[in-house]
C-alpha positions in Angstrom: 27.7 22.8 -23.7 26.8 26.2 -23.5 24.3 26.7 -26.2 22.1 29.1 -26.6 19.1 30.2 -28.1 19.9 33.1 -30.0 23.3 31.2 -31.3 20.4 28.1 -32.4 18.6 30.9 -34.2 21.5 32.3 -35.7 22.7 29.0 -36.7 19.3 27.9 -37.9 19.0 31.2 -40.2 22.4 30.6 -41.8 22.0 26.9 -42.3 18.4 27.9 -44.0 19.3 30.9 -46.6 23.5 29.7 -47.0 24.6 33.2 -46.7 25.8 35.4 -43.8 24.4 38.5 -44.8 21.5 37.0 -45.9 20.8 35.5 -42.3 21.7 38.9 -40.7 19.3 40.7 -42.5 16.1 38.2 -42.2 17.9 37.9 -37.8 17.8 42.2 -38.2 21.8 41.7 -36.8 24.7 43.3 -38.1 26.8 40.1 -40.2 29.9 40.7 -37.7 27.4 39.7 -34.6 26.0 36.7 -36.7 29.6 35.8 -37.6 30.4 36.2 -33.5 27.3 34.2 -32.5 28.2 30.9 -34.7 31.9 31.2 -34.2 30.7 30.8 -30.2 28.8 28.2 -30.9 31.4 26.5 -32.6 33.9 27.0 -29.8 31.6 25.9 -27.4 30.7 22.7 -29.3 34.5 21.6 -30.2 33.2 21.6 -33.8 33.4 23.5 -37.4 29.3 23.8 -38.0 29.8 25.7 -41.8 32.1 25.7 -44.7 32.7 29.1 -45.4 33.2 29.6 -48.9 33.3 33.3 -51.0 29.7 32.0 -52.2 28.2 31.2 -48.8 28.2 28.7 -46.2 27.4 25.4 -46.5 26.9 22.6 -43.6 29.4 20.1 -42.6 28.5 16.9 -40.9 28.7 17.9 -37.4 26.7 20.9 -39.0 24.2 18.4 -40.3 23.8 16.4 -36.9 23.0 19.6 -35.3 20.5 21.1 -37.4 17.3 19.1 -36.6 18.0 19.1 -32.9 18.5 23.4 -33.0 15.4 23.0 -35.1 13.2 21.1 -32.4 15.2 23.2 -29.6 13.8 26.4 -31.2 10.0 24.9 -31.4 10.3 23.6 -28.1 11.6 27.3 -26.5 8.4 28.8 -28.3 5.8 25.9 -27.3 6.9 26.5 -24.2 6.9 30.8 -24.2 3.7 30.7 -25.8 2.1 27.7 -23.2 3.4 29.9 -20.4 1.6 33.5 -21.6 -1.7 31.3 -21.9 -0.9 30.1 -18.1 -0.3 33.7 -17.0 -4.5 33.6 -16.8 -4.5 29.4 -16.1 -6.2 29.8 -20.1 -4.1 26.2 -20.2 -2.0 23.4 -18.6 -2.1 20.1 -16.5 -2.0 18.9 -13.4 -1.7 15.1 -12.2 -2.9 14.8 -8.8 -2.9 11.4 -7.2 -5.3 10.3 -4.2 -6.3 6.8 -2.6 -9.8 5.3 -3.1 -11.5 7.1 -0.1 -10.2 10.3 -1.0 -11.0 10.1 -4.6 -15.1 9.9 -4.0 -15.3 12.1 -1.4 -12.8 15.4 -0.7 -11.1 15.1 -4.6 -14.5 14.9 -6.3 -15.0 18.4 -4.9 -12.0 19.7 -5.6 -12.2 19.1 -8.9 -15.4 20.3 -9.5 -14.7 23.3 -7.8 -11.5 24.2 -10.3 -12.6 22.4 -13.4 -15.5 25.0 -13.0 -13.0 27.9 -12.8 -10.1 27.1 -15.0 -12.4 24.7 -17.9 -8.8 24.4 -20.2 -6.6 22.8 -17.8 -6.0 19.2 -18.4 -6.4 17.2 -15.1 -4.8 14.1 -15.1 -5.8 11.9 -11.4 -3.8 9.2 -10.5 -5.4 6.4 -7.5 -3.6 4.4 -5.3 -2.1 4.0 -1.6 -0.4 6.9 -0.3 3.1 5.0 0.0 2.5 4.8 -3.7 1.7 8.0 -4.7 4.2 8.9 -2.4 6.5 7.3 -4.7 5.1 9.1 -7.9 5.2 12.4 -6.4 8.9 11.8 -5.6 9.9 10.4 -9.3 7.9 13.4 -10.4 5.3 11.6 -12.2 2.7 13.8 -10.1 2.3 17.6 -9.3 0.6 16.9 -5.8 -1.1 14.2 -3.9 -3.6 13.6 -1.2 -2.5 11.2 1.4 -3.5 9.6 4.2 -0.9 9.3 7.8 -1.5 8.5 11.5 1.1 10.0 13.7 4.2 11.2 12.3 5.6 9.6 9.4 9.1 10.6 7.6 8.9 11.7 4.1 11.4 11.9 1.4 13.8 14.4 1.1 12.8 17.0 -1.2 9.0 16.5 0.0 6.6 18.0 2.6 3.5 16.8 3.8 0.8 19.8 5.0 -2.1 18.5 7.3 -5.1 19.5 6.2 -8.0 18.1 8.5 -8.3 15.5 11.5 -11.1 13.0 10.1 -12.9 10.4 12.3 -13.7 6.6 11.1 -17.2 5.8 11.0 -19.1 3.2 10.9 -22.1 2.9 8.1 -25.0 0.8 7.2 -28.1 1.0 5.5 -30.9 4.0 6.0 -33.4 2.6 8.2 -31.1 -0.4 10.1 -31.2 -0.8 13.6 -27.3 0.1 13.8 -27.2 2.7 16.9 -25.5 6.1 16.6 -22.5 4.8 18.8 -20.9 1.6 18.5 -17.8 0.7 21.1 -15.2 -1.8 18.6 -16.6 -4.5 20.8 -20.0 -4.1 19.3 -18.8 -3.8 16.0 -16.4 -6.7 16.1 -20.5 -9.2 16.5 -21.9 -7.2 13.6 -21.8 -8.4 10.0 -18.9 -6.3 8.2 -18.0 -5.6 4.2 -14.4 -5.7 4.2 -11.9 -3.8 2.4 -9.8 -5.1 0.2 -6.2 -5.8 1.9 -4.7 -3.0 0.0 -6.5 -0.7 1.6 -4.9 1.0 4.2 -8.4 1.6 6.0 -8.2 -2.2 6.3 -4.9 -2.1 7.7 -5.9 0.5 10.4 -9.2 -1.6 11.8 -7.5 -4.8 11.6 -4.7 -3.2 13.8 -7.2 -2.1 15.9 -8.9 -5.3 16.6 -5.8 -7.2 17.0 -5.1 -4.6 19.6 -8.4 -5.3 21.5 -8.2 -9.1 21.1 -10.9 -9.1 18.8 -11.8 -11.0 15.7 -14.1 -8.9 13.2 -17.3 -11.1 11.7 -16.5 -10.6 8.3 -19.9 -11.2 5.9 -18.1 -9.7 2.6 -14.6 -9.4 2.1 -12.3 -8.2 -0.4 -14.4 -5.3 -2.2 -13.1 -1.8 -3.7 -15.1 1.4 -2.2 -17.7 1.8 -4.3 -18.4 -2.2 -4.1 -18.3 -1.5 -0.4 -20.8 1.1 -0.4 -23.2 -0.6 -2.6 -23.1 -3.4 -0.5 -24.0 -1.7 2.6 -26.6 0.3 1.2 -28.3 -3.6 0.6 -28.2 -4.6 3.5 -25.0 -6.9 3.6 -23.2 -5.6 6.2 -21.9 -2.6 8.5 -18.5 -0.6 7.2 -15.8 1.2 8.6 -15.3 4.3 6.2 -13.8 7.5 6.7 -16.2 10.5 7.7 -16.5 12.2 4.7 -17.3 9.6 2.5 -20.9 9.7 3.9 -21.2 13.3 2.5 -24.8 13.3 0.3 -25.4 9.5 0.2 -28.6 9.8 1.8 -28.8 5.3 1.7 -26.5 5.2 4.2 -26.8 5.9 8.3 -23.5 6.7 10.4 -22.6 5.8 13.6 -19.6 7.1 15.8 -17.2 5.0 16.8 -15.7 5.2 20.9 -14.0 2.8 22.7 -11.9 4.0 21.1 -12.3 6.2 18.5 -10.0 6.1 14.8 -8.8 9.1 12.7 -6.8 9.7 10.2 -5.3 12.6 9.2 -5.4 13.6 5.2 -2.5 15.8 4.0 -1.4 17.3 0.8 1.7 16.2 -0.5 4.2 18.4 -2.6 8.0 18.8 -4.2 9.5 21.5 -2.2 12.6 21.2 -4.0 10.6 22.6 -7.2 8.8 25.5 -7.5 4.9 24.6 -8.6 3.8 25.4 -11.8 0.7 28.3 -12.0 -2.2 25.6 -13.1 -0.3 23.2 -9.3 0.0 26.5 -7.4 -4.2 26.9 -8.3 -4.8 23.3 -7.5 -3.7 23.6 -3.9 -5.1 26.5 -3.1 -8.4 24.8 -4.5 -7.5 22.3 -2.5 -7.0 24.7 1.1 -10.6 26.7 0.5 -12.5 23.0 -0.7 -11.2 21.7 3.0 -12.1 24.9 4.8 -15.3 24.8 3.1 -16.4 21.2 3.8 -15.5 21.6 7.9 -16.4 25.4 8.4 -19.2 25.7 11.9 -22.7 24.3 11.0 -21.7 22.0 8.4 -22.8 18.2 8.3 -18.7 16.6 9.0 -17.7 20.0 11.8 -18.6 17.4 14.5 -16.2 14.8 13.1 -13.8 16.5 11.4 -11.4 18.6 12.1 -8.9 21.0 9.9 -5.4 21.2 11.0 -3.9 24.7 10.9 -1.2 25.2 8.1 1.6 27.1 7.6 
């Protein structure tokens, strides 16, 4: 079908008043171009839309069936004409951007805060989970963009790109005023008293990998928390933690330690459709996203020693 919006209105207007020079006059068209317009539409549907009588026009059924759906075609084509002016100056809109745990209470938070200060009517819409899973929802379009989390090279989905964004190291935190040192080797750590992620996490996956590697077995005091658990739990005293880098960012109850021997990163990246184009309230997001990263590892600042950006394209 080859429908189109001035044929709906056309078709709308006679279907409305019953009378083809009625319509033309309230469509300002002359009554052949109206007569043109619906006889298209007609031909391109495979259907008679009108009766056409000496005292108007009156619908028939396939007329009938059409009617409401040209009717919520025509609101939709101006919902959307009049959602995209107020866009032009990001007035309103929605974004759903996805990030896993670590992500959301450290480099998100920021970016948020940074664009829900300049762009207040845009509805943000966050989605948390593991980066093969928001992975997933970027791909089935459920999100506009995602923060994820690789190590080394990882494939993506056709019709998706990854961008690095920084190089962040793995640290290892425990409560203000502990006797942790400011270096542990993964030997150390494995004899201290650890809160453990939950499984899920792919932070667990990545030190359990490592230990395994080294022949070690971690001593494990809590196990199984979420990331806020985790940090509360370190803050009393229960244990040491393996979190990224710029989780520590203003929590002034926590002390962090380098890890060597060897050290972990991870690499956080910003996942997008390149297949579609962004819309103006995405496009803003990311580039919210690009200054928040430069900003939080530009020379001088508390992470530059332990995290690195990544140049991008």
């Amino acid at each position: 079908m080859r429908m189109k919006l001035d044929q709906l209105r056309s078709f709308e207007a006679l279907a409305r008043v019953g009378h083809f020079t009625r319509a033309a006059e309230q469509l300002y068209l002359a009554q052949p171009s109206l007569s043109r317009q619906i006889a298209a539409l007609e031909a391109d549907l495979g259907a008679v839309l009108f009766h056409r009588e000496p005292s108007g026009a009156t619908l028939t059924n396939a007329g009938e069936l059409l009617l409401p759906i040209a009717r919520r075609m025509l609101a939709d084509a101006q919902t959307a004409r009049e959602q995209l002016d107020e866009l032009a100056g990001l007035r309103r809109g929605r974004v759903r951007l996805g990030a896993p745990p670590t992500l959301c209470v450290s480099l998100l938070a920021d970016v948020l805060a940074a664009f829900r200060s300049a762009h207040p009517g845009v509805e943000l819409h966050v989605m948390e989970g593991g980066s093969r899973f928001l992975m997933d929802a970027l791909n089935e379009s459920a999100l506009d963009l995602a923060l994820v989390v690789t190590r080394g090279v990882e494939p993506t989905a056709a019709g998706t790109e990854l961008i690095p964004l920084l190089s962040e190291e793995l640290v290892v935190v425990s409560a203000a005023g502990s006797a942790t040192p400011d270096e542990l080797a993964l030997e150390e750590l494995a004899r201290l008293p650890q809160v453990a992620f939950n499984r899920s996490y792919e932070l667990r996956v990545a030190t359990d990998a490592a230990f395994a590697g080294r022949g070690l077995t971690p001593t494990i005091a809590v196990e199984g928390a979420e990331m806020d658990a985790v940090l509360r739990f370190v803050e009393r005293g229960l244990g040491v933690a393996v979190v990224p880098a710029m989780v520590v960012i203003d929590r002034p109850a926590l002390h962090s330690a380098r890890l060597v021997k060897p050290s972990l990163t991870r690499t956080v990246n910003l996942a997008r459709r390149n297949n579609v184009g962004p819309s103006a309230a995405a496009a803003a997001m990311q580039q919210f996203v690009f200054d928040t990263v430069d900003r939080l590892v530009a020379p001088g600042t508390d992470l530059a020693r332990r995290v690195a950006s990544t140049p991008r394209n």
